[in-house]
C-alpha positions in Angstrom: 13.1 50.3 2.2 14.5 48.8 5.2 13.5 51.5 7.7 13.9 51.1 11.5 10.3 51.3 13.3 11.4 53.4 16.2 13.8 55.7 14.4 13.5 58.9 15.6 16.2 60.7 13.3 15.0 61.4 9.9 18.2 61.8 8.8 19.3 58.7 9.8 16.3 56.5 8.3 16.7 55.1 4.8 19.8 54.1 3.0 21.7 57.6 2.3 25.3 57.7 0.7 28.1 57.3 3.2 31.2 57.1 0.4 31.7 56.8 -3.0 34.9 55.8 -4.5 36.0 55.3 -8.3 39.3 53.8 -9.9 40.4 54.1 -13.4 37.1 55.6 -14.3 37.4 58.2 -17.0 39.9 60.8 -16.3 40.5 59.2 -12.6 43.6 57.6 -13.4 46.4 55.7 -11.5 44.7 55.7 -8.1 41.2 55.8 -5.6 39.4 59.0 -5.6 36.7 59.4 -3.1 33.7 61.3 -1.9 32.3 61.4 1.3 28.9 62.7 1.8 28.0 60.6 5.1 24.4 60.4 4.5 24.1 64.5 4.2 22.9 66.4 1.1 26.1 67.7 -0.9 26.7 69.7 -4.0 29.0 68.7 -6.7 30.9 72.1 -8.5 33.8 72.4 -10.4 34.6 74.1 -13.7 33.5 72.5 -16.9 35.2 69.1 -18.0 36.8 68.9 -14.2 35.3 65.4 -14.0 31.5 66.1 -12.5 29.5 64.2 -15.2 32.3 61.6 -15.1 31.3 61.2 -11.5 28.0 61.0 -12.0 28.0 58.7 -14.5 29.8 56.0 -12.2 27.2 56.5 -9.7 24.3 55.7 -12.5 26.5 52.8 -13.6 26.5 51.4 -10.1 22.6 52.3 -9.5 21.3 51.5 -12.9 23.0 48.2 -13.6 21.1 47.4 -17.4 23.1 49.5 -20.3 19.0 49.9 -21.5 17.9 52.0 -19.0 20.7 54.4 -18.9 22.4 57.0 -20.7 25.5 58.9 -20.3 25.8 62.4 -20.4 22.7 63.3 -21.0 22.5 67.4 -20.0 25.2 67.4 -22.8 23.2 66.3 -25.4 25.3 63.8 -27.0 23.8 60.6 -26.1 26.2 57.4 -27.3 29.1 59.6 -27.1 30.5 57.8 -23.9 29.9 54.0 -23.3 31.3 51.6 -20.3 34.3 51.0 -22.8 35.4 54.6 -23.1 35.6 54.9 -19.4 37.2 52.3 -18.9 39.4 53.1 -21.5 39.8 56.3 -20.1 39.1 58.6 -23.8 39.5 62.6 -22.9 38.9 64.2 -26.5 40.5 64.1 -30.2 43.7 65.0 -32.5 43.7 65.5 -35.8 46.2 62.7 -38.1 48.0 65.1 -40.5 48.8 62.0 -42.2 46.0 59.8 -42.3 44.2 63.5 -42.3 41.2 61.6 -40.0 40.5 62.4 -36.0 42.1 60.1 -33.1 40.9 59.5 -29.8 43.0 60.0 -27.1 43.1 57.5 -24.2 45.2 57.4 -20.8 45.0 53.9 -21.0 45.9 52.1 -24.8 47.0 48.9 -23.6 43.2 47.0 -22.8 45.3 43.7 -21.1 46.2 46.0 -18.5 42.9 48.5 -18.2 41.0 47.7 -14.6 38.1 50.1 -13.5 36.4 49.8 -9.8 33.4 51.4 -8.8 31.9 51.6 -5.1 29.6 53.4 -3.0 28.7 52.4 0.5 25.4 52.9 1.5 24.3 53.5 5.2 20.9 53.4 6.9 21.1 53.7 10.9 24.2 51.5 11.9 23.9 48.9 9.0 26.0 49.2 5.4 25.0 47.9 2.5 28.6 48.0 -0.3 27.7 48.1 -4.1 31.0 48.0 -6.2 31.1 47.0 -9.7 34.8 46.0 -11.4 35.5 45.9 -15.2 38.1 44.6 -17.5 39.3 43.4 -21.0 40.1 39.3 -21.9 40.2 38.6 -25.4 39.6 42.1 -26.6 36.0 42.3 -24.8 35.0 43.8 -21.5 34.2 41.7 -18.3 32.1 42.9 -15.3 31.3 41.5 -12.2 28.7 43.0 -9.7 29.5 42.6 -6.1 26.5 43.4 -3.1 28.2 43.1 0.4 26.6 43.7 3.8 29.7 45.3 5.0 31.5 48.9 4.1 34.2 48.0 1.9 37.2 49.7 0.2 38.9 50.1 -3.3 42.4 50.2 -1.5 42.0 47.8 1.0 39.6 45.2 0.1 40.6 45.3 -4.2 44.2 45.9 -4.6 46.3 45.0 -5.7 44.0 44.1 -9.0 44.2 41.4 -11.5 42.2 39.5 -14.9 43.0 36.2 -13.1 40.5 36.7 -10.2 43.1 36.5 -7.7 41.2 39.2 -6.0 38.0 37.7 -5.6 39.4 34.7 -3.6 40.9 37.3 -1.0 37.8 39.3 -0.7 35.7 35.3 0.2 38.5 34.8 2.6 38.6 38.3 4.3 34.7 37.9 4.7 33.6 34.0 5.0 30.2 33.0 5.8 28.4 33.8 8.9 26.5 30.9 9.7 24.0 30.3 6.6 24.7 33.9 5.5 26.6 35.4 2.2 28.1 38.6 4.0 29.5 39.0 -0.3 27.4 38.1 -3.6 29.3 37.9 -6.7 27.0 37.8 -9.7 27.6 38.0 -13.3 24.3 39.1 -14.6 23.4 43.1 -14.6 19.9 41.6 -14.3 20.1 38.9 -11.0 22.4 41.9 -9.5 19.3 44.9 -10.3 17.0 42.5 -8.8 19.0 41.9 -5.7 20.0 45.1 -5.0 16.0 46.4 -5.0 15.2 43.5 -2.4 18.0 45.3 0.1 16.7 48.7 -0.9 13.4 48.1 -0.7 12.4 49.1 -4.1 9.2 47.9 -5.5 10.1 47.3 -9.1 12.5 48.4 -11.8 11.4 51.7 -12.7 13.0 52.8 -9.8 16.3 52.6 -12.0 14.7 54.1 -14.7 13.4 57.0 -12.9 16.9 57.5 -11.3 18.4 57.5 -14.5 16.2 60.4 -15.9 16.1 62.0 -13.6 19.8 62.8 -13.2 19.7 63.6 -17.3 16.7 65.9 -16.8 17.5 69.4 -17.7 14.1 70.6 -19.3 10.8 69.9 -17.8 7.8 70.3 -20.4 4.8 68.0 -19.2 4.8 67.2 -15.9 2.0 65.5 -15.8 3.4 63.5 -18.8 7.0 62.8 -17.0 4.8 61.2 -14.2 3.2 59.1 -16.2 5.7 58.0 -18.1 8.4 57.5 -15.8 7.2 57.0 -12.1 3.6 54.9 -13.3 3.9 51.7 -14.1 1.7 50.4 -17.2 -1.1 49.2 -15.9 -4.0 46.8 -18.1 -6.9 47.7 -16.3 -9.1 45.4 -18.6 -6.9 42.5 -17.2 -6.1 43.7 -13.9 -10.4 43.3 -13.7 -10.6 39.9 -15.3 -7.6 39.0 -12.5 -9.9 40.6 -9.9 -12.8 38.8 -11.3 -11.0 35.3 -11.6 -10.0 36.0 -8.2 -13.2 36.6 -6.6 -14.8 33.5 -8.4 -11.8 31.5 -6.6 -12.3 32.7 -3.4 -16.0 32.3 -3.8 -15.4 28.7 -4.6 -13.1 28.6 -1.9 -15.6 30.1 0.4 -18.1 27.8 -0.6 -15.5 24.7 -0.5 -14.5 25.7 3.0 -18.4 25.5 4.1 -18.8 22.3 2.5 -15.9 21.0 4.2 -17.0 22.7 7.6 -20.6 20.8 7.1 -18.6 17.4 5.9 -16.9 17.4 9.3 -19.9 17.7 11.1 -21.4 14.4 9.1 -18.3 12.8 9.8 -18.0 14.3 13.3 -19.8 10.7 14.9 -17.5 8.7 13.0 -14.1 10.5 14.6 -15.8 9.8 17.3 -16.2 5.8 16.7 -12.7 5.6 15.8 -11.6 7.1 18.3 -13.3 5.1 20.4 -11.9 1.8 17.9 -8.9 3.2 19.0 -8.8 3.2 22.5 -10.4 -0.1 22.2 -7.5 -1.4 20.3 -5.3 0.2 22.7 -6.7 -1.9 25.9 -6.7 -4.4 23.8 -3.4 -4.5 23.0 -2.5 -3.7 26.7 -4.6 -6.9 27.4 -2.6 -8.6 25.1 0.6 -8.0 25.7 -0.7 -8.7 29.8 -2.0 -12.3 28.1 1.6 -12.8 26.5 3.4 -12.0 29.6 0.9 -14.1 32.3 2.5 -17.2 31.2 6.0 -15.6 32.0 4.3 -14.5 35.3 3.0 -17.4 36.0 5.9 -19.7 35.3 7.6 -17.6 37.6 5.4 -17.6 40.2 5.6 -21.9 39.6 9.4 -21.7 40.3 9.7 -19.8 43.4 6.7 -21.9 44.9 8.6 -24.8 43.6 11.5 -24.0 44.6 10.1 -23.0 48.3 8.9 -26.4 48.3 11.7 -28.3 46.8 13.6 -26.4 49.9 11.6 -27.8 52.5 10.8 -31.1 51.1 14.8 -31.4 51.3 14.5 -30.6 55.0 11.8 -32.9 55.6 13.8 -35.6 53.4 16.9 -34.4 56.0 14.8 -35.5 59.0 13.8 -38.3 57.4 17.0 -39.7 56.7 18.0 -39.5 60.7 14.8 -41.0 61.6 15.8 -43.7 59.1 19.2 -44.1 60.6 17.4 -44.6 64.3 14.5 -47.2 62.7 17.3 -49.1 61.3 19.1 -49.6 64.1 16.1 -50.5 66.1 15.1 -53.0 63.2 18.3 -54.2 63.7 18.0 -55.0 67.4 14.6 -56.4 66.9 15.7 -58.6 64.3 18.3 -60.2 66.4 16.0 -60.6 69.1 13.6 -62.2 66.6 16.3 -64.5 66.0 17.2 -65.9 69.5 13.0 -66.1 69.9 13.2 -68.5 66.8 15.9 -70.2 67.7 14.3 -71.1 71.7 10.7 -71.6 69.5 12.5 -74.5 67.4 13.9 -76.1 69.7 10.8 -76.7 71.9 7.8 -79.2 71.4 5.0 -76.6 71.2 7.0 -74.2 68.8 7.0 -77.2 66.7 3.3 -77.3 66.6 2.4 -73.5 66.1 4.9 -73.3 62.8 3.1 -76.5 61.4 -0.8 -74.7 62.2 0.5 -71.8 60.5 1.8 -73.4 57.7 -1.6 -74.7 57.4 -3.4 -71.5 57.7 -1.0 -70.2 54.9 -2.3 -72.3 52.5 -6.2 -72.3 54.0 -5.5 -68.1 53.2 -4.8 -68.6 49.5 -8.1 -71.2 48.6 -10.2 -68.7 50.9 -8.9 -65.8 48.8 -9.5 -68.0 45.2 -12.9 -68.8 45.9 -13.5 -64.9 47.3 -12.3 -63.8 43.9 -14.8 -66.8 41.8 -17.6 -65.6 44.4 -16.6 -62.0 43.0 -16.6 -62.4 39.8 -20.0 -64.6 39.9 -21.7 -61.1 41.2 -20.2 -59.2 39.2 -21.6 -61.4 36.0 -25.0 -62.4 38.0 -25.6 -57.8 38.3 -25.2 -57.6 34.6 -27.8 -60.5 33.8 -29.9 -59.4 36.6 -29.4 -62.6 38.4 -29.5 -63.4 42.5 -26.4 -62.3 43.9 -24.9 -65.2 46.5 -27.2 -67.9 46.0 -27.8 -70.2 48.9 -28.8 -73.4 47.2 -27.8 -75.7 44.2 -30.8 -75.7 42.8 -30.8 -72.1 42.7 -27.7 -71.8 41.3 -28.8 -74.1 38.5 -31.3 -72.0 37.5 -29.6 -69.2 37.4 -27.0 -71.0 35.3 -29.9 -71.8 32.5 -31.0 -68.2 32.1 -27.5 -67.4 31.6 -26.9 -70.5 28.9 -30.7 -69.1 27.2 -28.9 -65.1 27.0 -26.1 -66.6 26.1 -27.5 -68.2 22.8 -29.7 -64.8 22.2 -26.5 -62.9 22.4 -24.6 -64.7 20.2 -27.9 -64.1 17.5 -27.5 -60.4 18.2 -24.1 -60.6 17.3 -24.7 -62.0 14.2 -27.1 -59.8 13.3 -24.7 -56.5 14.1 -21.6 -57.8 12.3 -24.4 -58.0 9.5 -25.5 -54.7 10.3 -21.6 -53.3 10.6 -21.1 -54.3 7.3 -23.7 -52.8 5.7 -22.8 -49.8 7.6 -19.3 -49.7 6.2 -20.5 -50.2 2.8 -23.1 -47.0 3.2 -19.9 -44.9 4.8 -17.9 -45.6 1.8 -20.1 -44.5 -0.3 -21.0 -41.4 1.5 -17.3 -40.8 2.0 -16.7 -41.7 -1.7 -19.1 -38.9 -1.9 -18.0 -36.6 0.4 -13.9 -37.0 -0.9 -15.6 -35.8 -4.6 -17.9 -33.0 -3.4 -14.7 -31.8 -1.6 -12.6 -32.6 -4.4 -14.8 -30.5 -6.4 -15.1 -27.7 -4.2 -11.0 -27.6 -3.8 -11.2 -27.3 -7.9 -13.6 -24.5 -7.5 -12.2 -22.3 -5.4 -8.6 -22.6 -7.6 -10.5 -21.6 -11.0 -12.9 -19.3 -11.5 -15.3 -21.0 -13.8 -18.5 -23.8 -12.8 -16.7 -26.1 -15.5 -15.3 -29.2 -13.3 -14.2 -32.8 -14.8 -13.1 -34.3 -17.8 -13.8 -31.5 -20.2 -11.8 -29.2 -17.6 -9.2 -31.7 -17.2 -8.8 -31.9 -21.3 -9.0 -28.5 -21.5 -5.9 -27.6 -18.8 -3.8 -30.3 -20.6 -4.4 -28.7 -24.1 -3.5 -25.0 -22.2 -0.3 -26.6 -20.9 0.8 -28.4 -24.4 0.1 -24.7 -26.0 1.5 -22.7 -23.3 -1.3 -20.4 -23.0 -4.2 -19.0 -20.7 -7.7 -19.5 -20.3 -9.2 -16.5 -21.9 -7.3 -17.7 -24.7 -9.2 -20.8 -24.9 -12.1 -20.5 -23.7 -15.5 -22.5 -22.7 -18.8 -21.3 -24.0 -20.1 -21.5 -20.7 -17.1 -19.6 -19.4 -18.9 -16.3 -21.3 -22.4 -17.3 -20.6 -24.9 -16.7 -17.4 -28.8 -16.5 -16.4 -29.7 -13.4 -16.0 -30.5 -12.6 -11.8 -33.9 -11.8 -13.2 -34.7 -14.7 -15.4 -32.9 -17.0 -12.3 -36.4 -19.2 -12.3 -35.5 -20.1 -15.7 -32.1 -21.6 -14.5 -32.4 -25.3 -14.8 -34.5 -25.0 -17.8 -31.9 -23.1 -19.6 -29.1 -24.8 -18.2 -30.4 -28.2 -19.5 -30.8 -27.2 -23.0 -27.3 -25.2 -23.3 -25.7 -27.6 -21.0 -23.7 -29.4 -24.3 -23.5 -26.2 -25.9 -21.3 -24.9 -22.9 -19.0 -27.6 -22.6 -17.7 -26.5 -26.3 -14.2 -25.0 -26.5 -13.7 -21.7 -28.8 -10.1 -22.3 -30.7 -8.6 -19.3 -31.8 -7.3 -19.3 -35.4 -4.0 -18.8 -34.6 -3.8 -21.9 -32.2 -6.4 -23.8 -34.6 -3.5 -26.4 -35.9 -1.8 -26.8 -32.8 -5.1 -28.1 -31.0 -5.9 -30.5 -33.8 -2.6 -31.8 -33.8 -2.4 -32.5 -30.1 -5.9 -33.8 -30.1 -5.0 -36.5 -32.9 -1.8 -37.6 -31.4 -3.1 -37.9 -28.0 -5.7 -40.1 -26.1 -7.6 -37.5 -24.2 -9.4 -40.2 -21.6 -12.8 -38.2 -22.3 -14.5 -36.4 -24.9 -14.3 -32.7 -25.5 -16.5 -31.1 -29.0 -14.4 -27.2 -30.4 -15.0 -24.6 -32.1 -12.2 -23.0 -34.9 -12.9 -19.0 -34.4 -11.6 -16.8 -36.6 -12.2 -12.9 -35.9 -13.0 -11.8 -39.4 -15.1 -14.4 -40.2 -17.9 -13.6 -37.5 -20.8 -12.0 -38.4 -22.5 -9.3 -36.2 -26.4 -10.2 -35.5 -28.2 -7.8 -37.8 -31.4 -8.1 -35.8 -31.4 -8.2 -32.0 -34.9 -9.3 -30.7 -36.5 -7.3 -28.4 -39.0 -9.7 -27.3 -38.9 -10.4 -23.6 -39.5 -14.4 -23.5 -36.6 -15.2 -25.9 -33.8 -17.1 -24.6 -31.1 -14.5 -25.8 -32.7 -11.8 -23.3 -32.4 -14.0 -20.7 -29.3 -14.3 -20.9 -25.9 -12.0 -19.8 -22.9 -12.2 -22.0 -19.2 -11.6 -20.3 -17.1 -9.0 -22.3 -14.8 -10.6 -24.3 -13.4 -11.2 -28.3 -15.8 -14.1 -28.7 -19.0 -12.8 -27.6 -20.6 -11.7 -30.9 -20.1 -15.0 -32.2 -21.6 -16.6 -28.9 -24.5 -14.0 -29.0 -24.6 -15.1 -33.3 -24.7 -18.6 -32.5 -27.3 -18.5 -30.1 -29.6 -16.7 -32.3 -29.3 -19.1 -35.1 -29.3 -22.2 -33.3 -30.9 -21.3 -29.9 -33.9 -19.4 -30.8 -36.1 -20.8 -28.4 -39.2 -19.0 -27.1 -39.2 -19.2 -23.1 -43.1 -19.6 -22.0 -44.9 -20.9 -18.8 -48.1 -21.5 -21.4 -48.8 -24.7 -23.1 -50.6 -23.3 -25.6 -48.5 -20.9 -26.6 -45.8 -23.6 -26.8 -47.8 -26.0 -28.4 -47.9 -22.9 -31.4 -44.0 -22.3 -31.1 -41.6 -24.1 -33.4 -39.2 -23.9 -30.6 -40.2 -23.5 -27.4 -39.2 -24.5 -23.3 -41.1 -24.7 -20.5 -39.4 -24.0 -16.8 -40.5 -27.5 -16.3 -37.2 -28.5 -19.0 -40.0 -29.9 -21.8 -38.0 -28.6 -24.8 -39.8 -28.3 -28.4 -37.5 -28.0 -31.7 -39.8 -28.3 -34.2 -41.7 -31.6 -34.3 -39.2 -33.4 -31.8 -39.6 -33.2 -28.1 -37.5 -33.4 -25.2 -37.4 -33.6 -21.3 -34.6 -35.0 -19.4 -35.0 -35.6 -15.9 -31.9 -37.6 -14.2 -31.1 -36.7 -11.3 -27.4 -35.4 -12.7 -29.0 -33.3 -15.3 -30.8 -31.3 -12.8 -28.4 -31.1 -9.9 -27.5 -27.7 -9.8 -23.9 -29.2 -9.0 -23.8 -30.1 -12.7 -24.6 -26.3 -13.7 -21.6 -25.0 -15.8 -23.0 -21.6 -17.2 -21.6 -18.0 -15.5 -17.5 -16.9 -15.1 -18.0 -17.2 -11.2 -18.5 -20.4 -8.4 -19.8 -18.6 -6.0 -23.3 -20.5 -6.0 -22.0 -23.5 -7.2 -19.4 -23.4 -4.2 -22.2 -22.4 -1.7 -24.0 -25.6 -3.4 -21.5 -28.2 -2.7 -20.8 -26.6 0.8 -24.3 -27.7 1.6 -24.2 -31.0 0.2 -21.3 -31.4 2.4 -23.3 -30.5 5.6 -26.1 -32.7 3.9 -24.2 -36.3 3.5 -22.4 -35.1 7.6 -26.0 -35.4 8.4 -27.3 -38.4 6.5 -24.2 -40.2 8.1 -24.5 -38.8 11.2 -28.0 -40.0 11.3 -26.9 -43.5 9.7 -25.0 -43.7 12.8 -27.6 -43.3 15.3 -30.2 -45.6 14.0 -27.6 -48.2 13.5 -26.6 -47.6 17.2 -30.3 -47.3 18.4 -31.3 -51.1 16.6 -28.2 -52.4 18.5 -29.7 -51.4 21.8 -33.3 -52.4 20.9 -32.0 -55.7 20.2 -30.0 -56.8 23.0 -32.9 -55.3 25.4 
């Protein structure tokens, strides 16, 4: 109940009736009729069938909105007697039918197109009005209702007439009270049901037996039980069986939640130090990106910085060019006085005897100048030479100087040997740096082929195999190689070579699906494949799951690891028949074995013996088991930095003979 907290009037507090009103209702015919109790207690007398129970039956309609709660005259003892149609109706007793000898109903309203009923009572508690009203008619032969809540005090005779089946009325009563703000000041609802359930949110009633209770109590005439009529009608039906298992689930939740929260509380203290590193990564980041954007702008600032000082500069070097240009003006003219002064001197020198003389010596010492300054420059260039050969710089004497020149002839002829032998030298040097950088150009080749697939199978069989993928138009895992499926167990990796020297052929093979069986063979006829490649038809049904897996620990099956995949019983079933080896470090025990290996690659099959030991069969660049490249790429990386260094070191000792010989 919406109750003011500092009421001090208790006959204020709650909502209390302030009117009720009621139009075509029963025996109310033609106009409003109205009571007005304004929140005080009243009694309602009159003689009998005056219209009392008619009354309060329009009040239970508007309180008790669900026909299955309520009943109509009930202190009369005829319940059914009088529904929502016969009031609406408005039925006031029977006449007898002399000729159809049968009882008739008599109504104050026959015509149902034109029966309208309106019911409202206005509620009040302190200053605020809550307006329930309730309107009925007949469409179609059947009775409408609508349920209308308002937050104001409304009127039959000013808010609902005139009245009509088209819902004329309706549309004035949203217009006379719009909106306020996000507020419905009027509800229209259809539903008994959505309008019960609204009306005990304003009321403040805690559930719906608040209507039933209502309702019997206004039919109550005889009280046997009371005990009983609490129970029945003011308790709710209560489970207490599952009210416990609620409380029970409940108290396991919040136990779980209890302990959740704790764990969380204790999770946050773990993770407390590392908040407190990224915060700290973030304040870092942040100075770093203030640093940053300080690095992007310097060269702005500095540019800046370059033009004004620039500018400044190109300012005054313009003044400085300004005085320039006037002393230039003045030198100019003095030239020019000079110059003719020069002149008349040459002219008076000419024409005397001694002038004569002095032009002719210094002609002469012209051309004395220009020999002195040749053989300064051959002098020059002799000491220059005679430094480099350790000779005597400026020799006094011929015979000196004939010495010298014989050394010089003997280097000379030494040189020219050296030369010889460097150009021999440089072109061995080239032809080692080709090859290394032939090398190199495939190591990196093969490394840039690595990195783009993810298997250790480079070359031809690679090559053959990507041009049969492209003809078909299929992927690898289609078509794949053995090796592809295949890898040395981590814990058997001392076995590596060993193994990968026997299965190396093995893994090259390609395993043909049935279904692309006919397309590979005819590609493989028609075209020259530049290499050889050795397949495999697999057909699903046809393989044959091992019936016996060994157990023993030196067999080359348990050394191995086997990818996932469609074909790896088959692998698994073709190692086993045709791989069985026994993997042993003991001589003995191999020399007992029909088919044995040794880590050393000494393979046993029976009475034939193997052990292949070129270089390119036990590179480890040549491995092609395992479906990664990561050791094969770490491989060639250092065979990269390996030939860097054997050419770097090429280099130097080719360099270092050079010197030794010319010293």
């Amino acid at each position: 109940m919406n109750l003011s907290l500092f009421s001090t009037k208790p006959g204020e507090s709650g909502f209390r009736l302030n009117t009720f009103e009621i139009w075509n209702w029963g025996t109310f015919d033609g106009q409003s009729y109205k009571i007005e109790p304004l929140g005080e207690t009243s009694l309602l007398t009159g003689a009998n069938a005056s219209g009392k129970t008619t009354l309060v039956d329009g009040m239970l309609t508007l309180l008790v909105p669900e026909r299955r709660m309520r009943f109509y005259n009930q202190t009369a003892g005829s319940k059914g007697e009088r529904t929502e149609d016969s009031y609406v109706m408005g039925e006031y007793g029977e006449t007898e039918n002399e000729d159809t000898n049968s009882k008739e109903t008599k109504k104050l309203r026959t015509d149902k197109s034109k029966a309208h009923s309106v019911l409202l009572a206005v509620f009040q508690n302190e200053s605020n009005f809550i307006t329930l009203a309730q309107a009925r008619w007949f469409s179609g032969g059947e009775l409408k209702r609508v349920f209308i809540l308002a937050y104001k005090q409304l009127s039959i005779t000013s808010d609902f007439s005139p009245f009509d089946n088209n819902g004329d009325w309706k549309r004035r009563l949203k217009q006379k009270y719009p909106k306020q703000g996000s507020k419905e000041i009027l509800h229209f609802l259809d539903s008994p049901g959505e309008y019960g359930r609204l009306m005990r949110k304003v009321f403040g009633m805690r559930s719906e037996k608040a209507h039933t209770l209502f309702s019997q109590t206004i039919g109550l005439k005889v009280l046997g039980d009371l005990n009983e009529f609490v129970r029945v009608q003011m308790l709710e039906e209560r489970d207490s069986e599952s009210e416990f298992q609620k409380i029970r689930t409940y108290f396991k939740t919040l136990n779980d939640a209890h302990k959740a929260i704790e764990k969380a509380h204790q999770q946050i203290e773990l993770l407390h130090p590392i908040r407190e590193k990224s915060v700290l990564i973030v304040n870092i980041k942040t100075s770093l990106a203030i640093f940053e954007s300080h690095k992007n702008i310097a060269p702005l600032w500095f540019a800046q910085k370059q033009e004004n000082l620039i500018n400044s500069d190109l300012i005054e070097k313009m003044n400085e060019e300004k005085l320039l240009e006037s002393d230039k003006i003045n030198y100019e003219s003095e030239i020019n006085q000079l110059s003719e002064q020069e002149r008349e001197l040459d002219i008076q020198i000419k024409n005397d005897e001694v002038g004569k003389q002095i032009s002719s010596l210094e002609r002469r010492n012209k051309e004395l100048e220009i020999v002195k300054a040749e053989k300064e420059e051959e002098v020059r260039r002799y000491n220059e030479l005679a430094e480099i050969l350790e000779l005597q710089l400026n020799p006094q004497s011929k015979e000196l100087f004939d010495e010298q020149r014989n050394k010089a002839i003997s280097k000379k002829k030494k040189a020219v040997e050296v030369l010889d032998q460097n150009d021999h030298d440089r072109v061995e040097a080239l032809s080692r740096k080709q090859t290394l950088d032939q090398n190199f150009d495939n190591i990196s080749n093969e490394l840039s082929l690595l990195r783009n697939q993810k298997n250790n199978i480079t070359g031809s069989p690679a090559r053959i195999r990507s041009e049969i993928l492209h003809h078909l138009g299929v992927t690898e895992k289609e078509i794949p190689f053995v090796g592809e499926l295949i890898k040395v167990r981590e814990e058997a990796k001392e076995w590596e070579s060993a193994i990968e020297r026997l299965l190396h052929n093995f893994a090259l093979r390609l395993i043909v699906p049935d279904e692309h069986y006919q397309t590979v063979n005819q590609y493989v006829n028609q075209n020259d494949l530049r290499g050889r490649i050795i397949y495999h038809k697999f057909n699903k049904k046809e393989v044959v799951p091992a019936i016996f897996q060994s157990h023993e620990e030196k067999e080359l099956i348990n050394k191995l690891e086997f990818r996932s995949s469609n074909f790896t019983e088959w692998i698994r079933s073709e190692i086993q028949r045709n791989y069985d080896y026994l993997c042993t470090e003991d001589l003995e025990e191999f020399r007992l074995s029909k088919k044995a290996i040794l880590k050393s690659g000494l393979i046993k099959n029976f009475g034939r013996h193997e052990k292949d030991d070129r270089p390119e069969i036990r590179n480890k660049q040549e491995f092609v088991l395992g479906w990664t490249t990561r050791k094969k790429l770490r491989h060639s990386g250092q065979m990269q930095i390996s030939l860097v260094r054997k050419s770097l070191k090429s280099i130097t000792k080719s360099h270092t003979s050079r010197i030794s010989r010319l010293e």
